[in-house]
C-alpha positions as CSV (number, residue, x, y, z in Angstrom):
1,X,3.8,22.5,-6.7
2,X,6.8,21.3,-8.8
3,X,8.4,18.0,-8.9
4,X,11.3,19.3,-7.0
5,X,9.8,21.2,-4.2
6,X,7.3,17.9,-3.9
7,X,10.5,15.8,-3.7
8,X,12.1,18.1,-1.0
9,X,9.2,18.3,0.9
10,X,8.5,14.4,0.7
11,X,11.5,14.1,2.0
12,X,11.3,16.2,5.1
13,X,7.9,14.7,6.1
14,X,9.7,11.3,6.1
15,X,12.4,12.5,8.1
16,X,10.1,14.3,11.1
17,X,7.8,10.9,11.1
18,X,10.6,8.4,11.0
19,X,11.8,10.5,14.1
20,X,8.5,11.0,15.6
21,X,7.9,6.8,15.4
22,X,11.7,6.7,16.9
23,X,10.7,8.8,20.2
24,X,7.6,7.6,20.9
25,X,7.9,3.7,20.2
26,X,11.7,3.8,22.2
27,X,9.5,5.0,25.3
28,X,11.3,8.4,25.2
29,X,7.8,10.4,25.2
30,X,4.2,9.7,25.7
31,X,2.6,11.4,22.7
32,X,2.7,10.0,18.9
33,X,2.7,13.4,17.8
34,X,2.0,12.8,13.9
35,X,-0.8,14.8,13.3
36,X,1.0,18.5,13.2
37,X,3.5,16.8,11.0
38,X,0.6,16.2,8.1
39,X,-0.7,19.4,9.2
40,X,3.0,21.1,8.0
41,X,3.0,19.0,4.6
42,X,-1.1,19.1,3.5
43,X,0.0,19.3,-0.1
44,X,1.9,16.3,-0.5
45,X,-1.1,14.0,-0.1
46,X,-4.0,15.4,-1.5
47,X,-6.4,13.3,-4.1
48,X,-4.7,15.8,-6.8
49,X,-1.3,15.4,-6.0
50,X,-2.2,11.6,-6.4
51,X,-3.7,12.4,-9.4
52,X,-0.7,14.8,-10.7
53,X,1.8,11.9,-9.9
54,X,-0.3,8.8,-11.6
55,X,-0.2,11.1,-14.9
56,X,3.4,12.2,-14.7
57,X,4.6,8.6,-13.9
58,X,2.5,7.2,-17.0
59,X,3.7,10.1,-19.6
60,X,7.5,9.2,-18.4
61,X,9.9,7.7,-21.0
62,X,13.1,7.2,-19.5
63,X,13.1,4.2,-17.1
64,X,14.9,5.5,-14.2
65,X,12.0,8.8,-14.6
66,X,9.2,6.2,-14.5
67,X,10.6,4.1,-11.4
68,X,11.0,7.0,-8.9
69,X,7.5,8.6,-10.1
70,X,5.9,5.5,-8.8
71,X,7.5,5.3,-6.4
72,X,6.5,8.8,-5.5
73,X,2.6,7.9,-6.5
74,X,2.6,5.1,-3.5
75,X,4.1,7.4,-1.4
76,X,1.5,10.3,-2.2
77,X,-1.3,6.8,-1.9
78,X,0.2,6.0,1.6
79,X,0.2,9.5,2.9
80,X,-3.4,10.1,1.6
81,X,-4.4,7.2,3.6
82,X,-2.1,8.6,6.6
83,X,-3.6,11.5,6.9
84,X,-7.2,9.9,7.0
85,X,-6.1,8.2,9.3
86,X,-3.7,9.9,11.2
87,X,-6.0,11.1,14.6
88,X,-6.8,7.2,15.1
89,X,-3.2,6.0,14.2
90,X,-2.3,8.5,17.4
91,X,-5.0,7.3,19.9
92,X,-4.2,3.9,19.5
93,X,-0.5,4.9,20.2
94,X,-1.7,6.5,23.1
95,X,-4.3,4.0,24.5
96,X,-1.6,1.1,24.0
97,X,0.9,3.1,26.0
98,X,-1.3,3.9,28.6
99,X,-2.8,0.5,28.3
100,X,-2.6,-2.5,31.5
101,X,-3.9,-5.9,32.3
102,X,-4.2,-7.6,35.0
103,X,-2.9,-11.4,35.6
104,X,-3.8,-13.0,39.2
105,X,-3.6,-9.9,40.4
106,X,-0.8,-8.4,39.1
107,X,-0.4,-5.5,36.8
108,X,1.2,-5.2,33.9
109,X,2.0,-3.0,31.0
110,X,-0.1,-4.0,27.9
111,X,3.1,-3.5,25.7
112,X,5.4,-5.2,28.0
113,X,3.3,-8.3,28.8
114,X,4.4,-9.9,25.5
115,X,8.0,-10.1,26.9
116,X,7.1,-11.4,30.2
117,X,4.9,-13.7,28.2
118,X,8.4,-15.1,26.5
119,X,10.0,-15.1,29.9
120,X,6.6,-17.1,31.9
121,X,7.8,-21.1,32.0
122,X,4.2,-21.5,33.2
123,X,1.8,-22.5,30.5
124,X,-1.3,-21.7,32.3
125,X,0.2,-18.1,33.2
126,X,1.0,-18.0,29.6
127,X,-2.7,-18.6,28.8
128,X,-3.6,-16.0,31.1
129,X,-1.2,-13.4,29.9
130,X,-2.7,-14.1,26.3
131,X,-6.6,-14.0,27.4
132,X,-6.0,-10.6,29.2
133,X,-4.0,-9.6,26.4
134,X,-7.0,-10.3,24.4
135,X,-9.6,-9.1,26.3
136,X,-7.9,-5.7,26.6
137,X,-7.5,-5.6,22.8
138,X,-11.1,-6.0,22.2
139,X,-12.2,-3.8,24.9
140,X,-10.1,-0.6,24.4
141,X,-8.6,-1.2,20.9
142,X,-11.0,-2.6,18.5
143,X,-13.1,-0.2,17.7
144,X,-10.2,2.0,16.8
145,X,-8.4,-0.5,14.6
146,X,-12.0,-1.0,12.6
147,X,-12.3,2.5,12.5
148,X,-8.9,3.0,10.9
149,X,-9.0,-0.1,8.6
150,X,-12.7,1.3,7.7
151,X,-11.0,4.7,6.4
152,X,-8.4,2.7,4.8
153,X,-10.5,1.0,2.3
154,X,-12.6,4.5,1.7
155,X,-9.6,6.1,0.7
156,X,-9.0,3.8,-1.9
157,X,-12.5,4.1,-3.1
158,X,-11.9,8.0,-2.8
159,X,-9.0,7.6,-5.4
160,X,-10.7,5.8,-8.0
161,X,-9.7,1.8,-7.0
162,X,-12.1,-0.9,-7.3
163,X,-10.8,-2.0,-3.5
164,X,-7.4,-1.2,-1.3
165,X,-6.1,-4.6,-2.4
166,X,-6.0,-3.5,-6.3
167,X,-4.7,0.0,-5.0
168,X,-1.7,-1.5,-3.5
169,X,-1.1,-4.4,-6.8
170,X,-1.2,-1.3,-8.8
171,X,1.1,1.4,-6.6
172,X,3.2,-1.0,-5.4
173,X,4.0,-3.2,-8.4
174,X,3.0,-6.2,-6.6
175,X,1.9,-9.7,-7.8
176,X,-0.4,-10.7,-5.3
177,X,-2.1,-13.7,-7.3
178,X,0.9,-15.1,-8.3
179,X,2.8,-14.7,-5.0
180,X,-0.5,-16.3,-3.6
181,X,0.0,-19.4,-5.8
182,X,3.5,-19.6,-4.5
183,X,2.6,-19.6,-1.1
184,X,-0.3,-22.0,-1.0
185,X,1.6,-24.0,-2.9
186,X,4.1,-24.0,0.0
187,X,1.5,-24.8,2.6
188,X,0.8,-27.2,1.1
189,X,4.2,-28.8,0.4
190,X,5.1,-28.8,4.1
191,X,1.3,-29.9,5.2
192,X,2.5,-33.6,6.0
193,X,6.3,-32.5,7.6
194,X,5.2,-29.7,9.8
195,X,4.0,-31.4,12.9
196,X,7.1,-33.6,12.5
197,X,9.2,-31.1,12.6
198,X,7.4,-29.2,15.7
199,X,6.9,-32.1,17.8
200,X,10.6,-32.6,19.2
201,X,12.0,-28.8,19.5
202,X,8.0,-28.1,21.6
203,X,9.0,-31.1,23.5
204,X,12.4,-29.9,24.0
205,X,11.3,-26.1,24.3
206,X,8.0,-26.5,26.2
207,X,7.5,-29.6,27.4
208,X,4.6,-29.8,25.4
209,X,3.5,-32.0,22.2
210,X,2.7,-30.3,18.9
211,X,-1.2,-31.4,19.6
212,X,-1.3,-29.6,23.4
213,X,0.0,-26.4,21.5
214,X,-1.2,-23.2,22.4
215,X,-1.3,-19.7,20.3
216,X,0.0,-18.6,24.2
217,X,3.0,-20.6,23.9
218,X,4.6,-19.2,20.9
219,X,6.2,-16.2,22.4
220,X,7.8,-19.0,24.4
221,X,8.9,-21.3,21.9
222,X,10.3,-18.7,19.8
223,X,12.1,-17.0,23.0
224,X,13.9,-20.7,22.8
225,X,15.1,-20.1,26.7
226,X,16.7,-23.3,27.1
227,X,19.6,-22.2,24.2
228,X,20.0,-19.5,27.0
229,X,23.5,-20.6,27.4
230,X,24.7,-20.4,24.1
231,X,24.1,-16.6,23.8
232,X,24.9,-14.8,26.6
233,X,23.7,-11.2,27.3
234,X,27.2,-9.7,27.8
235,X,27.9,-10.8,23.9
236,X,25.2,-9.5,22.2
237,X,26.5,-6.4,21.2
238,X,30.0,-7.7,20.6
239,X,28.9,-9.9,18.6
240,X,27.5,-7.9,15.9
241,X,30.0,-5.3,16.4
242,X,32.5,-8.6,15.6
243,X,30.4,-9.4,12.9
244,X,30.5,-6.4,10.9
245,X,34.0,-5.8,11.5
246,X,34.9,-9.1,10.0
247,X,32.5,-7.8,6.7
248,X,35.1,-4.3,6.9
249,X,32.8,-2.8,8.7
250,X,33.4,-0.7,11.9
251,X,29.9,-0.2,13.7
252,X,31.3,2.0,16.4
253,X,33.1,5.2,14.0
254,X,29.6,4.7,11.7
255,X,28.2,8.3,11.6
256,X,24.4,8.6,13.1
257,X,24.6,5.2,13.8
258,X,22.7,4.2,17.0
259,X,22.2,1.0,18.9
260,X,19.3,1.4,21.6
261,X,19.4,-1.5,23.9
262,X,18.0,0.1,27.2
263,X,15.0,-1.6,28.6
264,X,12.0,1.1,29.2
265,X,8.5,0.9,30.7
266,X,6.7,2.6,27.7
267,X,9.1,1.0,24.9
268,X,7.2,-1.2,22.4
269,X,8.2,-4.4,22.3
270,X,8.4,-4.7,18.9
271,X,12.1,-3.9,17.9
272,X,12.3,-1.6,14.8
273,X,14.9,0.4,12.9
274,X,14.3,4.0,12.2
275,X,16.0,5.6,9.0
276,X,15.4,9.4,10.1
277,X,18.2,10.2,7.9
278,X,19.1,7.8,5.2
279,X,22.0,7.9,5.7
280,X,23.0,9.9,8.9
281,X,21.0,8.9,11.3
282,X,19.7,6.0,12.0
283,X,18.3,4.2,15.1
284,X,18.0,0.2,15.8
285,X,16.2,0.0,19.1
286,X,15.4,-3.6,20.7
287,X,13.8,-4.4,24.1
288,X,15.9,-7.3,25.2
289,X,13.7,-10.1,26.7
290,X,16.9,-12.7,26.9
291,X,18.8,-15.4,25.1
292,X,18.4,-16.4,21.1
293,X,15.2,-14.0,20.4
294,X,17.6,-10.9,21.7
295,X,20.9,-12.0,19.2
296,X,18.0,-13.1,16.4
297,X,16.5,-9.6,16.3
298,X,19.1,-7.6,16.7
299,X,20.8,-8.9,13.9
300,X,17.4,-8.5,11.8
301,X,17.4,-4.7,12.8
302,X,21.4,-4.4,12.1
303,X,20.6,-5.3,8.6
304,X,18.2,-2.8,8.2
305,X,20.6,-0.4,10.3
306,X,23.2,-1.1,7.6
307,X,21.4,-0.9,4.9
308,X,20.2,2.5,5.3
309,X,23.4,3.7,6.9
310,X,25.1,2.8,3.9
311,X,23.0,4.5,1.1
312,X,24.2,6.2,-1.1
313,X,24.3,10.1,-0.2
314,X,23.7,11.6,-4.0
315,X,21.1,9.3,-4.6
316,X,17.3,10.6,-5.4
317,X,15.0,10.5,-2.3
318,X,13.0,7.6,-3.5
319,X,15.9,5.4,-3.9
320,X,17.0,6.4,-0.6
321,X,13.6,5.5,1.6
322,X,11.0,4.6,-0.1
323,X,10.9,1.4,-3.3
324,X,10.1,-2.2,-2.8
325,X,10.5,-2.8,0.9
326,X,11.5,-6.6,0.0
327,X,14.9,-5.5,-0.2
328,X,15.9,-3.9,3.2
329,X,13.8,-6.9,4.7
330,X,16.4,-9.8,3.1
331,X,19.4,-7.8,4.1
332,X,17.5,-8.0,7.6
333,X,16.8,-11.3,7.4
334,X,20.6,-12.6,5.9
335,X,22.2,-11.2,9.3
336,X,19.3,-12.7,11.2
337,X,20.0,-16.1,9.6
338,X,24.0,-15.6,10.8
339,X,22.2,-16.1,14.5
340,X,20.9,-20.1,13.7
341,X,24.2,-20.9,11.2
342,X,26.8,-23.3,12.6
343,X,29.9,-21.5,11.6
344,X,28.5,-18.5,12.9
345,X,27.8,-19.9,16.0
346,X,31.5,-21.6,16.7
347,X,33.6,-18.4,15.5
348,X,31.4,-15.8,17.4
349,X,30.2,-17.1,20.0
350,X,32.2,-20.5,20.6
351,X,29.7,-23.4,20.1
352,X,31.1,-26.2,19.3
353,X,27.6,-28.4,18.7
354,X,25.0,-26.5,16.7
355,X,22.9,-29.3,16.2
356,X,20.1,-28.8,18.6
357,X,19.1,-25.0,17.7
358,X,19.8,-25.2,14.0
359,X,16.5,-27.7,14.4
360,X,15.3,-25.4,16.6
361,X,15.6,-22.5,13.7
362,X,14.1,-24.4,11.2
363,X,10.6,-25.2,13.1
364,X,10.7,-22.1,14.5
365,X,11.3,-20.6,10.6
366,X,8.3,-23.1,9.1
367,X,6.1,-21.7,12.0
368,X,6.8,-17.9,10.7
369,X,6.3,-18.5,6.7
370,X,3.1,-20.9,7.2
371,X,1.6,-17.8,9.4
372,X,2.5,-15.0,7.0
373,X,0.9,-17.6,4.1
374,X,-1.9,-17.8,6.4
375,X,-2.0,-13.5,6.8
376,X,-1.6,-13.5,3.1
377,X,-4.4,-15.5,2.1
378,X,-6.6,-13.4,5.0
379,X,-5.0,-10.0,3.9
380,X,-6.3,-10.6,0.5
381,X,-9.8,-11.5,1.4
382,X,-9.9,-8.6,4.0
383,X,-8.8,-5.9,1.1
384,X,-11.0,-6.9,-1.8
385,X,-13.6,-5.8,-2.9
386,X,-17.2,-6.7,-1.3
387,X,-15.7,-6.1,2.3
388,X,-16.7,-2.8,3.5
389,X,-19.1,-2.7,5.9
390,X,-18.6,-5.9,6.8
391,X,-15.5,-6.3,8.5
392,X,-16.9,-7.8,11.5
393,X,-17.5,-10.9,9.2
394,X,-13.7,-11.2,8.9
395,X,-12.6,-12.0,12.0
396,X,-13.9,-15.9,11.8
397,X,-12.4,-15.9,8.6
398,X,-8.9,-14.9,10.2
399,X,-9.3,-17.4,13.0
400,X,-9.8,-20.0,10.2
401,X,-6.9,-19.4,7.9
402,X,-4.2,-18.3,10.7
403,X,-5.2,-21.4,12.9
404,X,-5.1,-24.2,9.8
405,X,-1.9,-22.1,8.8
406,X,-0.4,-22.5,11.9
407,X,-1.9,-25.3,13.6
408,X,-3.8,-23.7,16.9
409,X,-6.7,-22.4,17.3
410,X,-6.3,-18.6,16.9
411,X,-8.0,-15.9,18.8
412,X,-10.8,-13.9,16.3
413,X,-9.9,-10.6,18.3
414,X,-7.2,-9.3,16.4
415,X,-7.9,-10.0,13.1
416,X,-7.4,-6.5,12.5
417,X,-4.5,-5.7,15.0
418,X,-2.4,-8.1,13.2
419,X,-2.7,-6.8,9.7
420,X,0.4,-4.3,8.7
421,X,-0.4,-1.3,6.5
422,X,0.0,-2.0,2.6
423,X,0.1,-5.5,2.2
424,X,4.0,-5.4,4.0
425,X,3.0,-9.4,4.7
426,X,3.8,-9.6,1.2
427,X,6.7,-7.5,1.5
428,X,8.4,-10.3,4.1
429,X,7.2,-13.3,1.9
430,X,9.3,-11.9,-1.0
431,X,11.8,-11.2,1.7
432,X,12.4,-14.4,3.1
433,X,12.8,-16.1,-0.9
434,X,15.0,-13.2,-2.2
435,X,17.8,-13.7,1.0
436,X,17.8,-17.2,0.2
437,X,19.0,-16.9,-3.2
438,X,21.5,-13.9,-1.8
439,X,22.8,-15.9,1.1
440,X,23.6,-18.8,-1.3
441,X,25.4,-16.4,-3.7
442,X,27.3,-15.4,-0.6
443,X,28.4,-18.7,0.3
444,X,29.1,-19.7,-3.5
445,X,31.5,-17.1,-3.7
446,X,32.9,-16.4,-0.4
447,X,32.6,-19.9,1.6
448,X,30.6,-20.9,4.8
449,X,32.3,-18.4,6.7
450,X,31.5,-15.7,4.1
451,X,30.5,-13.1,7.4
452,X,34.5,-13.0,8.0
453,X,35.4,-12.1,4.3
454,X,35.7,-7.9,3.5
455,X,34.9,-9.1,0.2
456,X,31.5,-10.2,1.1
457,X,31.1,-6.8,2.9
458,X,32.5,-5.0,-0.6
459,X,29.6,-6.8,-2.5
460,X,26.9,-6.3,0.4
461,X,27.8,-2.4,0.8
462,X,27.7,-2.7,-3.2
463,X,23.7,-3.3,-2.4
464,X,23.0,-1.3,0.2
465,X,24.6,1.6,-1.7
466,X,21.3,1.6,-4.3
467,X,19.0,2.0,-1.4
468,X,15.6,0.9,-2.8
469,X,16.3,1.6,-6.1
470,X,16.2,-2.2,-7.7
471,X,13.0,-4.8,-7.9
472,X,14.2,-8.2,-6.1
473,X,14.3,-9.3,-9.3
474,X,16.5,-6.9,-11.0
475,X,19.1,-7.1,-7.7
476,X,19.0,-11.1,-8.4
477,X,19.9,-10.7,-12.4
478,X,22.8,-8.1,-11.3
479,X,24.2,-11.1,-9.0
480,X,23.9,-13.5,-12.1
481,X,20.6,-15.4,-10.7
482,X,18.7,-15.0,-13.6
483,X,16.0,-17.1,-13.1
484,X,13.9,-14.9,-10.7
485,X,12.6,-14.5,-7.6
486,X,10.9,-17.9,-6.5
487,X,9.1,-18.9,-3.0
488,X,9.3,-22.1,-4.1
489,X,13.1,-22.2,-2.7
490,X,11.9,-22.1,1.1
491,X,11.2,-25.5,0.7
492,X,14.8,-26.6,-0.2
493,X,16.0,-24.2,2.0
494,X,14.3,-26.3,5.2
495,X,15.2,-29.4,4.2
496,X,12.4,-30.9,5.2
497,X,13.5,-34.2,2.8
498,X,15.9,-35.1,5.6
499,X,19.2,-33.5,3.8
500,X,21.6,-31.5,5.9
501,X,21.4,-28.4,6.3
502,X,24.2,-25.8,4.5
């Protein structure tokens, strides 16, 4: 195949899975149906066209040449591994639909206990909900998450890697080492201020004290249902719609743009944005549970939904949907932020006092980047070499590094479940450091109310118009931050030294 017909048909594949994932995990049909979609594009991931890609991308001279060739070699990597793994990807889709547990006699939907889990002001029900939870994992979805993180690993072996952890440093560009050092370095900078910082917002949130915490209760505390006041339901989608219109942006006349907000039986969870055409059709659906958590992810998913809405049309294919995922995970996370920042708060929604839930935010925040540390730090053990055939062996190891990350003892069971395909923790880690150097650009230029300035929308659609083209690095040197992309800025960025927050 030629470079052109492989870029064409690359393309296509991505289109009919991105659509695939949209109908299935929105509750709009019971099957995944993946598997006939590798079945129609066979040649884009064999072990030659891997090969074919590696050469071409080291033989390239111009720079631009060399960028989309790798990132057409970790596309190729990915879909090698998704089709080895594509029958079990499906049956676990399936099982998890079709999955139930039962709580003190009631039933309920494996996928949709999470949110009443969030909504349960009971902590024993909350425990409950989690054991079943648990149970049900192990029972009737183990086996098929070792089975597909088993044919993970052989696939790297199968394409000449030492281990699936040095496959992904080497297709994906990514520093694990060094952004390992940044983050245990971090964990350990907010080791003493942590429980601190928990102890009032569980009191406030839970009733309970940092030491009486509960993996259970998290879903809880991060559903934050006593701020249910300052976001009500009927503003949710005005709110963003207000939002981006103060940026120059109107949501509503935005071509294949989709907001799915309808509560289904079947729909996961887990909200998610799905580019099926980058741009021209694009979906952002959320299961809303109530409150904070409902404003907090929809704006996450809006900045994906804008990003990919408002790529570029000419540009290549890679720079359109594939690249350093980093990037369309900060623009997620600088509209999430807009949901926890004061000025925010008293022009959209009219709160006057802040005070309360920007401390909520920021405990809630320290509890997300001490897990994914913790995830990292597991991830890279789990992926190296000297694992295989021993992954049972890994799931004390989990339990260790996401408790002491975290703080509470964590269940051993889904030490596999929680573990995203090609190392995306790392992917949110750089995420969460490259959006605050971009929000504080934002503010330097624009002021605190930079979210009502069509100037800050000019620069932002600036971005989003190069897709995935640029490293975070490179995007932070083209805004004049030249000295790189650092984690070490999450710790100013909680002011966990006492100084107010911006």
């Amino acid at each position: 195949m030629e470079l052109d017909s492989y870029r064409r048909s690359a393309e296509t594949f991505v289109s009919q899975l991105e659509g695939e994932y949209y109908r299935h995990y929105a509750g709009l049909k019971d099957a995944y149906e993946i598997e006939p979609i590798y079945e129609q594009h066979t040649e884009l991931f064999t072990s030659e066209a891997v090969e074919w890609l590696r050469d071409l991308a080291d033989r390239a001279a111009a720079d631009d040449d060399r960028r989309r060739l790798t990132m057409l070699v970790d596309f190729a990597v990915q879909g090698y591994i998704g089709e080895a793994t594509k029958s079990v990807e499906s049956e676990l889709a399936r099982r998890e639909a079709e999955l139930s547990i039962e709580v003190n006699g009631e039933r309920l939907g494996f996928r949709e206990s999470s949110v009443v889990q969030a909504n349960e002001p009971d902590a024993a029900r909350r425990a409950a909900i989690e054991d079943a939870r648990v149970r049900a994992l192990d029972e009737h979805l183990g086996s098929l998450y070792r089975e597909q993180t088993d044919r993970q690993h052989h696939c790297a072996a199968e394409l000449g890697w030492g281990s699936y952890r040095e496959m992904c440093e080497q297709s994906k560009l990514l520093d694990l080492d060094g952004l390992h050092t940044q983050t245990e370095s971090f964990i350990r900078a907010t080791e003493t201020p942590y429980p601190e910082v928990l102890e009032p917002e569980l009191r406030s949130t839970l009733g309970l004290g940092f030491s009486e915490l509960a993996r259970s209760d998290l879903p809880r505390f991060f559903r934050a249902a006593n701020m249910d006041a300052l976001f009500p339901a009927d503003q949710l989608l005005p709110s963003f719609v207000r939002t981006m219109h103060g940026l120059g942006i109107d949501v509503n006349s935005q071509p294949g743009v989709v907001l799915d907000v309808e509560s289904r039986p079947k729909k996961s969870p887990r909200a998610f944005c799905a580019a099926v055409r980058s741009p021209g059709e694009v979906y952002l659906v959320l299961t809303p549970i109530g409150g904070w958590e409902d404003f907090s992810v929809l704006f996450h998913e809006g900045g994906h939904l804008e990003h990919f809405a408002n790529v570029e049309p000419g540009l290549p294919f890679e720079f359109r949907y594939l690249g350093d995922n980093s990037i369309t995970e900060a623009f997620a996370f600088l509209l999430q932020n807009l949901v926890e920042d004061p000025e925010w708060l008293r022009r959209r929604l009219g709160v006057t006092d802040a005070s309360s839930l920007v401390s909520h935010a920021r405990a809630q925040r320290l509890v997300y980047l001490r897990r994914y540390a913790g995830k990292l730090a597991y991830e890279l053990e789990l992926h190296g070499p000297g694992t295989d055939g021993s992954l049972s062996t890994m799931a004390d190891r989990y339990s260790k590094l996401l408790g002491a990350a975290v703080g509470v003892a964590w269940a051993r069971e889904t030490y596999l479940a929680d573990v995203d395909p090609g190392f995306y923790c790392a992917c949110y880690l750089r995420a969460w450091a490259l959006e605050t150097h971009l929000r504080r650009v934002l503010r330097d230029r624009f002021g605190a109310a930079w979210f009502d300035r069509p100037e800050a929308g000019d620069l932002l659609k600036g971005l989003w118009l190069e897709g995935q083209r640029l490293t975070p690095e490179e995007l932070l040197r083209q805004l004049g931050e030249l000295d790189g992309l650092d984690f070490g800025v999450m710790v100013d960025d909680l002011h966990l030294d006492g100084s107010p927050a911006l």
